[in-house]
VOPAGU-2260 file (C-alpha; in pm, 1 decimal, decimal comma):
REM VOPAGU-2260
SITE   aa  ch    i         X         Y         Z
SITE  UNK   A    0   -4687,5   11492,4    2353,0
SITE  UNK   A    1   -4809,8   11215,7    2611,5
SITE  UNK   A    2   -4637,4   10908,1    2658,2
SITE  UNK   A    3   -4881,8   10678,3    2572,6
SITE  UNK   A    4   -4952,8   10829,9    2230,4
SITE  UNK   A    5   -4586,1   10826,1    2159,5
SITE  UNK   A    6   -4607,3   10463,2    2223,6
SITE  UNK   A    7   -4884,1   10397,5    2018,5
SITE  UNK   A    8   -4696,4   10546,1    1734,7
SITE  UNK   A    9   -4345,0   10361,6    1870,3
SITE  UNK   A   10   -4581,2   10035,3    1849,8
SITE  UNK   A   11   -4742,4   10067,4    1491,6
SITE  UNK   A   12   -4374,9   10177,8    1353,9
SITE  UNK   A   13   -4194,9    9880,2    1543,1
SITE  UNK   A   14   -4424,7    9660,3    1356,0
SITE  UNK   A   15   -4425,2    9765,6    1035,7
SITE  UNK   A   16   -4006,9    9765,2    1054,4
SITE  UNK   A   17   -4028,0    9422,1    1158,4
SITE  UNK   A   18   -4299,5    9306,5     893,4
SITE  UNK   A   19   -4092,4    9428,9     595,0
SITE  UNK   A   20   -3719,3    9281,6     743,0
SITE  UNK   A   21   -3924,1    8951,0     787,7
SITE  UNK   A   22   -4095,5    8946,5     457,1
SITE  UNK   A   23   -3781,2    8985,6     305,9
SITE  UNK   A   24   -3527,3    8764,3     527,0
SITE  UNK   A   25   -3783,6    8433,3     492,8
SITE  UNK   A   26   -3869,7    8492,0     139,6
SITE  UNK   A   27   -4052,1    8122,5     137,7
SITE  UNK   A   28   -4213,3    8123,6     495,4
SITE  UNK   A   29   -4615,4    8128,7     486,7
SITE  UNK   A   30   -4787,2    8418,7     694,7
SITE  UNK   A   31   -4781,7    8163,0     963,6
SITE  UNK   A   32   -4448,8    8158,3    1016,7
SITE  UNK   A   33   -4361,1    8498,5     988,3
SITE  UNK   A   34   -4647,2    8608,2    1238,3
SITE  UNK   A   35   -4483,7    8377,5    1499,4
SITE  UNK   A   36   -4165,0    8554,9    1468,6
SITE  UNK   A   37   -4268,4    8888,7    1460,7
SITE  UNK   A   38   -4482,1    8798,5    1818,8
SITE  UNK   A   39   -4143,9    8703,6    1899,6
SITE  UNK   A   40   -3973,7    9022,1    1799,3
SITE  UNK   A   41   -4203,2    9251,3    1959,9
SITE  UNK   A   42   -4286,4    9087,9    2229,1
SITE  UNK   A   43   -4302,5    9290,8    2594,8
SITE  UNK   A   44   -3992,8    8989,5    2684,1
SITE  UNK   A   45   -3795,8    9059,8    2431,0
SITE  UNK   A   46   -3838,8    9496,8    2414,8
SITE  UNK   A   47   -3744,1    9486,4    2800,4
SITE  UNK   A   48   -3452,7    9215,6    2762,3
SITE  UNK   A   49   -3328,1    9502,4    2512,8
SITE  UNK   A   50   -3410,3    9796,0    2720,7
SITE  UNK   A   51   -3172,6    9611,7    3008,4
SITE  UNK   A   52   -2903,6    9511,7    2739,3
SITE  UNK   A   53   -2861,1    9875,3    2643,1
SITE  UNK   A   54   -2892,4    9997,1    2977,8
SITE  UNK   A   55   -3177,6   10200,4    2913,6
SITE  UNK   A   56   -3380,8   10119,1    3245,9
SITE  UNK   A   57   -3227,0   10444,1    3420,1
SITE  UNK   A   58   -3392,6   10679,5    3176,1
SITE  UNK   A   59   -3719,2   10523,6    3298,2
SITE  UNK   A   60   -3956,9   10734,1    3544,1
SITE  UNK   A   61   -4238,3   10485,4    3698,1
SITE  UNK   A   62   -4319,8   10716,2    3980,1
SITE  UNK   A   63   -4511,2   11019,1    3974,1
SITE  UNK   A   64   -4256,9   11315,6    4093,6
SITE  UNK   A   65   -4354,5   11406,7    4470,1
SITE  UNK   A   66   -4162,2   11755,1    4525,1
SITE  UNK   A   67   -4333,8   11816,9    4911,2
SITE  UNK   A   68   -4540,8   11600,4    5177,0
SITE  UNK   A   69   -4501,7   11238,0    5305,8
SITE  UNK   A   70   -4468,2   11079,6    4961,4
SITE  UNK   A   71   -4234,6   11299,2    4840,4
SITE  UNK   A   72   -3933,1   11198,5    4593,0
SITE  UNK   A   73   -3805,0   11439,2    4401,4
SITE  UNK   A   74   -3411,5   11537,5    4442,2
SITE  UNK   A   75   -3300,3   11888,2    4329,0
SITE  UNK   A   76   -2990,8   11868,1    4074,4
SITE  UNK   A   77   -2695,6   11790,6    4247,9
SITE  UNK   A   78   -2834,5   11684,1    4564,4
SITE  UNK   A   79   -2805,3   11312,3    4684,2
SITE  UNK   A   80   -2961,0   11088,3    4930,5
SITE  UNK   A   81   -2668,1   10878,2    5138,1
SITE  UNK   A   82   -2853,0   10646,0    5345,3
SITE  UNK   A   83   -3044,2   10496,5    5065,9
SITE  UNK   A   84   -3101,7   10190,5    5308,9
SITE  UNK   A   85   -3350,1   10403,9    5514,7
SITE  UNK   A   86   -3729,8   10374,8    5426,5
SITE  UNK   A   87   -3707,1   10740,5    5308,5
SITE  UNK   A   88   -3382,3   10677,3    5144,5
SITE  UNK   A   89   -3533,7   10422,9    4948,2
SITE  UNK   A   90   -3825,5   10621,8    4827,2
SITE  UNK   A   91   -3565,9   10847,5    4718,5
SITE  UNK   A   92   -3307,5   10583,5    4554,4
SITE  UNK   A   93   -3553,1   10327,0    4354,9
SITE  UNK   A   94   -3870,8   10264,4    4160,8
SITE  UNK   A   95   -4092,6    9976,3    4165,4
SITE  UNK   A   96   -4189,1    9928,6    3794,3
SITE  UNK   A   97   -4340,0    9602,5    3592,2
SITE  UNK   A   98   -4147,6    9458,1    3315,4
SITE  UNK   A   99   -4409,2    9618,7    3057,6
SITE  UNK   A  100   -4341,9    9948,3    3158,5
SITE  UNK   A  101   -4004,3    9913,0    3002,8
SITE  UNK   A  102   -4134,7    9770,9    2673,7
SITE  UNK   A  103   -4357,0   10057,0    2673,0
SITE  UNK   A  104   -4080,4   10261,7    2741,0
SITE  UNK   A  105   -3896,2   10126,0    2408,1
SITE  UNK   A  106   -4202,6   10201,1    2170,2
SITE  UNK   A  107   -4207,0   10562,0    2290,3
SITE  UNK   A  108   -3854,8   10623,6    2209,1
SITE  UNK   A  109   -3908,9   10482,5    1843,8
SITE  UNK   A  110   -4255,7   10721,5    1839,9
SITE  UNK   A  111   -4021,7   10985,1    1968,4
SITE  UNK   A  112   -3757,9   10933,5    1705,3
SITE  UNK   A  113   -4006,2   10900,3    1441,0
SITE  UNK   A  114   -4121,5   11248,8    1530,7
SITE  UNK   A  115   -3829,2   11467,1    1629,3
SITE  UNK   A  116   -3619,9   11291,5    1266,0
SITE  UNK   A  117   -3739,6   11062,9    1025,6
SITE  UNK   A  118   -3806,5   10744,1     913,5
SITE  UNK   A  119   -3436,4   10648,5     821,1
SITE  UNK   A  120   -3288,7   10793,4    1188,0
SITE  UNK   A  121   -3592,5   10569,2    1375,6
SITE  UNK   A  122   -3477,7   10242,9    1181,1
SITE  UNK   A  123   -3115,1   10332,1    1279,3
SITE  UNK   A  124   -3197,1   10349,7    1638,0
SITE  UNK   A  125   -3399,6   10052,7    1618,7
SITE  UNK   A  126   -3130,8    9830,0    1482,1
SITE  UNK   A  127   -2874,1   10000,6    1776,8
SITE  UNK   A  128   -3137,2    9841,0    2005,3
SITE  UNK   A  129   -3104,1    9489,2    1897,0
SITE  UNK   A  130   -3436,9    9449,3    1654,0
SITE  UNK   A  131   -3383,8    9263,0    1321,2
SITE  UNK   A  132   -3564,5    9584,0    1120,8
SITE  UNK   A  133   -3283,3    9665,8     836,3
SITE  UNK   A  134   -3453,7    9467,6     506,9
SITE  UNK   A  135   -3201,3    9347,8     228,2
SITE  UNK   A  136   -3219,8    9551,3     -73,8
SITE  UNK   A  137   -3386,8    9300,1    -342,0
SITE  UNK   A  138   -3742,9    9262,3    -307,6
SITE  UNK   A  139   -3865,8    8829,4    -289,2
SITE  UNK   A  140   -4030,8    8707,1    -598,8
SITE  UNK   A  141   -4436,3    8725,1    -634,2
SITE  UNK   A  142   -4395,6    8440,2    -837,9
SITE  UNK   A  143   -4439,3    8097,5    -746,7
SITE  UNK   A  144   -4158,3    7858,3    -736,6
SITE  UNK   A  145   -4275,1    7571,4    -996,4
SITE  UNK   A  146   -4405,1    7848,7   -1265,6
SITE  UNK   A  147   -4237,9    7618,1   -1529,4
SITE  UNK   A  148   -4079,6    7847,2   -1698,3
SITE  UNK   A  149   -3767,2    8088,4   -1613,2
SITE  UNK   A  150   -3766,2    8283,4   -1931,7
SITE  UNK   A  151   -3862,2    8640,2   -1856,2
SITE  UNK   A  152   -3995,9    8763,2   -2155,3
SITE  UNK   A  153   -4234,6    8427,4   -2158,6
SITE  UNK   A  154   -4317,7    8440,0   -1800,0
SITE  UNK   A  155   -4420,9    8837,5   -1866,4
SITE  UNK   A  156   -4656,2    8727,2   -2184,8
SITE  UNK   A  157   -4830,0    8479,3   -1971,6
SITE  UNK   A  158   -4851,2    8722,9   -1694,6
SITE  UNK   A  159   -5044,2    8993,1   -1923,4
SITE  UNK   A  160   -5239,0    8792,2   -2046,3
SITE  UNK   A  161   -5344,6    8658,3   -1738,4
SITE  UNK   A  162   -5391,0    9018,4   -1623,7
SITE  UNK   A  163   -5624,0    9078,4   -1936,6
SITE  UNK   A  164   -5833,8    8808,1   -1906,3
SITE  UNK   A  165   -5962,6    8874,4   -1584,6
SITE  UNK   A  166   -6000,2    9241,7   -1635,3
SITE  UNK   A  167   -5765,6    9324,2   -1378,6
SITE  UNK   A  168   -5712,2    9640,9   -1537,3
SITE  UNK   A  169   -6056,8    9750,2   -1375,7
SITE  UNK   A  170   -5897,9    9716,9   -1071,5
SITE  UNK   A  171   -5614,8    9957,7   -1135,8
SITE  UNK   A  172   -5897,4   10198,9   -1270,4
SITE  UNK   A  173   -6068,1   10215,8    -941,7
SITE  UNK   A  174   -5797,0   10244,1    -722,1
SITE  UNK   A  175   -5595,2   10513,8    -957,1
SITE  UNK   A  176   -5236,0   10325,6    -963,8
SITE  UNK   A  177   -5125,7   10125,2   -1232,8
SITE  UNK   A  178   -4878,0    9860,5   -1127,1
SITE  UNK   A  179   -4511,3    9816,2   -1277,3
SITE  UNK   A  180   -4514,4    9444,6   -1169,8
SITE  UNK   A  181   -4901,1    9304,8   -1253,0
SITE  UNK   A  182   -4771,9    8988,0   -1073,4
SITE  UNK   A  183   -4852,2    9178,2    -747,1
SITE  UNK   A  184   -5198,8    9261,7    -787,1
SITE  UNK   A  185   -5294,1    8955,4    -900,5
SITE  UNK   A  186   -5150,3    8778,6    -570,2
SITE  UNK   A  187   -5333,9    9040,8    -428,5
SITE  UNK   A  188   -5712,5    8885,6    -535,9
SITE  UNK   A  189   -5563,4    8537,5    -507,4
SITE  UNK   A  190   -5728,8    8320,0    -271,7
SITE  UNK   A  191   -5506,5    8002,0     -67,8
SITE  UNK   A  192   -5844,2    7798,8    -260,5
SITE  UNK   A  193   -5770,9    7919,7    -617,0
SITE  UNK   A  194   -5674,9    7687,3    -902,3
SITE  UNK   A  195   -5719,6    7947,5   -1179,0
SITE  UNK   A  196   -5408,0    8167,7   -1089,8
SITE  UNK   A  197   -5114,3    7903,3   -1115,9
SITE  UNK   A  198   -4816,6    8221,9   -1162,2
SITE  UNK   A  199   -4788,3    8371,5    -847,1
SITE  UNK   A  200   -4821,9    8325,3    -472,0
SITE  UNK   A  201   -5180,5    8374,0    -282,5
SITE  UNK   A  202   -5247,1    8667,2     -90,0
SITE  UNK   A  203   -5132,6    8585,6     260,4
SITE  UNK   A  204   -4780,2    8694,2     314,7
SITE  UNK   A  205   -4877,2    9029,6     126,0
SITE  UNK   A  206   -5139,6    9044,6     312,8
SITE  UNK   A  207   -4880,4    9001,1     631,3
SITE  UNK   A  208   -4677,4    9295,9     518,4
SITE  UNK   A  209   -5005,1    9501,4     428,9
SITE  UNK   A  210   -5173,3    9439,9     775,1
SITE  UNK   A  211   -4879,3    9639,4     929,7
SITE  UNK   A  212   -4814,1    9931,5     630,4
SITE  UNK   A  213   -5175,2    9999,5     744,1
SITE  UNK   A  214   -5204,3   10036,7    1056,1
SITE  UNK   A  215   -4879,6   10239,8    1034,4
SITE  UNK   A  216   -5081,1   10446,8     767,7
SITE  UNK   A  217   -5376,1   10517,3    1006,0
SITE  UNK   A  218   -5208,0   10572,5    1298,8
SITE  UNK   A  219   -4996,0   10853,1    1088,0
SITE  UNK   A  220   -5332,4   10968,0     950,6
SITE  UNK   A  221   -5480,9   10998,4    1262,4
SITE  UNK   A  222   -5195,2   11194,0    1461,1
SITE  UNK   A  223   -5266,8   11412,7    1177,0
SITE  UNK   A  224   -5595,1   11504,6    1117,7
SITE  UNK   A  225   -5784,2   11440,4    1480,8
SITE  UNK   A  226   -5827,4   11593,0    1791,7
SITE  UNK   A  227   -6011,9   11492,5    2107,0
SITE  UNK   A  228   -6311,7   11682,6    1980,8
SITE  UNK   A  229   -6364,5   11438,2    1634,0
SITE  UNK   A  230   -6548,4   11206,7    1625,2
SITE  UNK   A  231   -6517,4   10838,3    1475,2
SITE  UNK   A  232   -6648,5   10734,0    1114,8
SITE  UNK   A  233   -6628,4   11145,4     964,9
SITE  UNK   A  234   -6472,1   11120,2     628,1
SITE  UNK   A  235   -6100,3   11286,3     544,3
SITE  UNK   A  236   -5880,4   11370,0     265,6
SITE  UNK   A  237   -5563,1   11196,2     303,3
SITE  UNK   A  238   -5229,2   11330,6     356,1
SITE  UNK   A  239   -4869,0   11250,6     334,5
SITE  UNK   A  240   -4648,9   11410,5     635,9
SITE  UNK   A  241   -4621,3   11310,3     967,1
SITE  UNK   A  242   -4765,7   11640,7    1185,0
SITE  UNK   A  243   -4796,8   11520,2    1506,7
SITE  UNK   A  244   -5117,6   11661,2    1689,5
SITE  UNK   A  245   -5017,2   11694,9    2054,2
SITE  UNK   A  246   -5399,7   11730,9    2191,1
SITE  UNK   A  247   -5504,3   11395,9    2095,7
SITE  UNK   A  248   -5613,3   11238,7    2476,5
SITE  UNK   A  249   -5423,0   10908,0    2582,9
SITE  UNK   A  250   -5616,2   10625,0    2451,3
SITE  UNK   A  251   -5807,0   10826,8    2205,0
SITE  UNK   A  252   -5550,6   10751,8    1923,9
SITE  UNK   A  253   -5606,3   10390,0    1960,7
SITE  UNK   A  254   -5985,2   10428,6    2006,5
SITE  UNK   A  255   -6036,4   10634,4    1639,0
SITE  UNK   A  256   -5711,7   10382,3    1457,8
SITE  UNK   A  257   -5933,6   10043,5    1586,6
SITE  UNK   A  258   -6221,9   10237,5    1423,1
SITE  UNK   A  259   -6091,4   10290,8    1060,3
SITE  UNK   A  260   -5921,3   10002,9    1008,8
SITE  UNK   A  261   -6126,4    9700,0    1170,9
SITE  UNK   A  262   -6203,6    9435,5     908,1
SITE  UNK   A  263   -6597,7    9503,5     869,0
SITE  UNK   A  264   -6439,1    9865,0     756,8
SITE  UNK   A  265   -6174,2    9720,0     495,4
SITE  UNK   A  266   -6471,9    9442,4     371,8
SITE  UNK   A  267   -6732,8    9709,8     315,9
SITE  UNK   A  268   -6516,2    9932,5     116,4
SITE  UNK   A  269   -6359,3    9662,8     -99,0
SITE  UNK   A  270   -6763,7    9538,8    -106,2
SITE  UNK   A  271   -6871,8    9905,9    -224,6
SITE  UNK   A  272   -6598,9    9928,5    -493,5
SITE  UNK   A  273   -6740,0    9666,5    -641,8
SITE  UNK   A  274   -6364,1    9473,8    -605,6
SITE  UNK   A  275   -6456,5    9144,7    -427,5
SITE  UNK   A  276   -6563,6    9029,5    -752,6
SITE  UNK   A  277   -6229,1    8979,9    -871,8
SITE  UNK   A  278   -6107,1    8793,3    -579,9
SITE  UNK   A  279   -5963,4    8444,8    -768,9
SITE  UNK   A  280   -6109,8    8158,0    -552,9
SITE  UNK   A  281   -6239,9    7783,8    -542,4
SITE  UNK   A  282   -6426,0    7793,7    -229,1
SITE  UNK   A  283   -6788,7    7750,4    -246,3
SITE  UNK   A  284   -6843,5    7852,6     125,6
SITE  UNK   A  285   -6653,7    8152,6      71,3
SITE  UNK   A  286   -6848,5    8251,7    -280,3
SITE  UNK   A  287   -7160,0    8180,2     -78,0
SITE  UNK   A  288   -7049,0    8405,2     252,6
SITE  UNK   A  289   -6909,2    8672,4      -8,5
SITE  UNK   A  290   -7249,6    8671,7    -178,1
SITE  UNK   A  291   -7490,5    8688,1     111,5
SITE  UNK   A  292   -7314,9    8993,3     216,7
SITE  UNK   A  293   -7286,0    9177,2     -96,7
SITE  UNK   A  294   -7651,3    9138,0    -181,0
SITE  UNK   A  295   -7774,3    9247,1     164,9
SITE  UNK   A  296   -7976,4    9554,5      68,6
SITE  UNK   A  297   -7975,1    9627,1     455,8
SITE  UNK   A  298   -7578,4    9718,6     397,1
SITE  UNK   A  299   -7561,2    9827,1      33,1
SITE  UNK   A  300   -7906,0    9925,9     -75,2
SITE  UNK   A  301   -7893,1    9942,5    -478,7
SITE  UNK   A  302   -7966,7   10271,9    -561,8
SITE  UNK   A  303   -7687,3   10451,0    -402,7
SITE  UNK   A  304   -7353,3   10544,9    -526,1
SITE  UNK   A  305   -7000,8   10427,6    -430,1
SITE  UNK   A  306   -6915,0   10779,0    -269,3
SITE  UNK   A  307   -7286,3   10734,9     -98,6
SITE  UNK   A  308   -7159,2   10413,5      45,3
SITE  UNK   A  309   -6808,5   10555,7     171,8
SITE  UNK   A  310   -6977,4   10879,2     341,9
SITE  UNK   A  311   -7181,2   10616,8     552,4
SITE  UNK   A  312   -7022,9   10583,7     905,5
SITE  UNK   A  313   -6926,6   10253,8    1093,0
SITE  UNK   A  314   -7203,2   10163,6    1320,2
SITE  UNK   A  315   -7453,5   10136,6     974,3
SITE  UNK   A  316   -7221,9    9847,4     915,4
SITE  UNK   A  317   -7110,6    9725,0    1255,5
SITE  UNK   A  318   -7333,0    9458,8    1314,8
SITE  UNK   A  319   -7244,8    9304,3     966,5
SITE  UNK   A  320   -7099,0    8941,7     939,8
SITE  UNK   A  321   -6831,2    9003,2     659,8
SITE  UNK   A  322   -6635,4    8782,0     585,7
SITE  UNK   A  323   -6237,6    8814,0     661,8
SITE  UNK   A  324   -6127,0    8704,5     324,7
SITE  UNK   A  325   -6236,0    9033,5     188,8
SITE  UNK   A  326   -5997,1    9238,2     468,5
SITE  UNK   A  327   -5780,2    9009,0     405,4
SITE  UNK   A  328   -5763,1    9098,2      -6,6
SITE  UNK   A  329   -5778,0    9472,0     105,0
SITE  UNK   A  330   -5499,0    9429,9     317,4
SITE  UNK   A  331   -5282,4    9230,7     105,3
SITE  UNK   A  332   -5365,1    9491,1    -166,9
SITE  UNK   A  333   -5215,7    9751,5      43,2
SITE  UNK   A  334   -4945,2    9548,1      95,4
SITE  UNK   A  335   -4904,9    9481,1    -322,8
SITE  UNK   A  336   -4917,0    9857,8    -388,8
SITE  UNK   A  337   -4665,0    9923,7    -140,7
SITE  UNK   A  338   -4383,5    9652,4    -203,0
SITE  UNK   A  339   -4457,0    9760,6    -594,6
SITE  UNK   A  340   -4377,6   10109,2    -554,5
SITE  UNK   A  341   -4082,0   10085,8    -372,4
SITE  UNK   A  342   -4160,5   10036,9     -36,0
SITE  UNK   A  343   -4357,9   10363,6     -65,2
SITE  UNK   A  344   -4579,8   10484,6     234,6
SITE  UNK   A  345   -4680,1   10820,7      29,5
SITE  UNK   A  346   -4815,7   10639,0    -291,9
């Protein structure tokens, strides 16, 4: 397994761990706010400030091993250099390396935890390193704050109804999962512009948490199914066990994730569902953006089927101009489906 694909994995798993502890430690901060501190969690500063803490810079090798010739390095096992003062002591003694490499160093021991145990040994290790990842048990309320009401049985009445009125059933047709708590999916297609939905929250800190589950999700999806001879935009069942595919070429795994997950992707399915006509919004701009794109014939020509649409690869959409509302409702819907079935990744 390279290095830099176990820190591609370290990186998308590091995120995701700090997502959820953040969602649910600021339970009333806006996407905003929680983005800022997760920059600040992950950041290069704060993974190498650990990596020194924990005294983990030893187990770091930033030179290529030289055995023979001028350059060489390399001491056999029990050997030792004792004028490490000398120019060729030196090159013997120390490594130069940047402050990144250590950070980088960090995400491929959480890739190579992830791999060699499981999720629950990976979060372990990543809370002995320092990270705020551990999330407390109760899930935050969907709901908004000034609902009105704090009777249960009332608040769930309104709720279905809600739910029924705007056919959000549909919804839970097309994407084959019925929700326990409705109140999620309807944040989900809620808009920051809405006045129609006045029970829960808009879509923005679930589509925080979602932004991370998925590229977790496609990063696991694509250690699993590709190799260095696949090629972008070919379409995949999906699968739910981490089988890490050691040929994948460094860089590639980042190269085929940015692919199937970029937001003209996550618009044009949500488009090709038919779902971004239950996004809940007052925003005439966006109702006029979502509508130019939806009716351009160029991108979904009329007479072709939802599967017809999915088969097509990315660069028939590339050049679109979708707008980033509708990622952003795909991504908060992952993120809905998710915190509603448990903090599930295999839903």
């Amino acid at each position: 397994m390279d290095h830099e694909n176990l820190e591609v994995l370290g990186d998308c798993f590091l995120k995701l761990a700090v997502s959820m502890a953040l969602y649910y430690q600021y339970p009333s901060a806006d996407a905003g706010l929680l983005t800022v501190k997760k920059k600040k969690q992950i950041s290069n500063e704060n993974l190498y400030r650990l990596a020194v803490q924990k005294e983990l810079k030893n187990y770091l090798n930033a030179n290529k091993i030289e055995v023979r010739g001028q350059n060489a390095n390399w001491l056999p096992s029990g050997y030792m250099i004792v004028d490490t003062k000398s120019i060729i002591g030196q090159r013997y003694a120390y490594q130069i390396a940047k402050r990144k490499a250590f950070s980088d160093m960090i995400e491929a021991f959480i890739g190579a935890f992830l791999i060699s145990t499981n999720y629950t040994t990976t979060i372990q290790f990543m809370h002995w390193l320092g990270l705020c990842v551990i999330p407390v048990a109760k899930s935050p309320s969907i709901l908004r704050s000034n609902i009105g009401s704090t009777n249960e049985d009332e608040i769930s009445e309104i709720m279905n109804k809600f739910f029924h009125d705007k056919a959000f059933d549909e919804i839970e047709t097309m994407i084959n999962y019925t929700f326990q708590s409705k109140a999620y999916l309807i944040a989900a297609f809620t808009h920051p512009s809405s006045f129609a939905n006045r029970l829960t929250d808009c879509y923005e800190r679930l589509e925080f948490l979602g932004d991370a589950i998925l590229d977790f999700l496609v990063t696991r999806y694509v250690f699993v199914h590709y190799n260095q001879n696949v090629t972008p935009g070919k379409h995949y069942r999906v699968v739910y066990a981490i089988k890490i595919c050691s040929v994948l070429l460094p860089g590639r795994v980042t190269d085929i994730r940015q692919d199937l997950s970029n937001n003209d992707r996550l618009a044009y399915i949500l488009v090709a569902c038919g779902l971004h006509r239950k996004i809940l919004h007052n925003s005439p701009d966006l109702f006029g953006h979502i509508t130019a794109y939806a009716g351009d014939e160029d991108v979904f020509p009329k007479d072709q089927s939802i599967d017809q649409y999915l088969s097509k690869d990315l660069d028939q959409w590339a050049d679109s101009t979708a707008p980033k509302a509708l990622a952003d409702v795909f991504e908060a819907l992952v993120g809905a489906i998710f915190l509603d079935s448990g903090n599930s990744l295999d839903v």
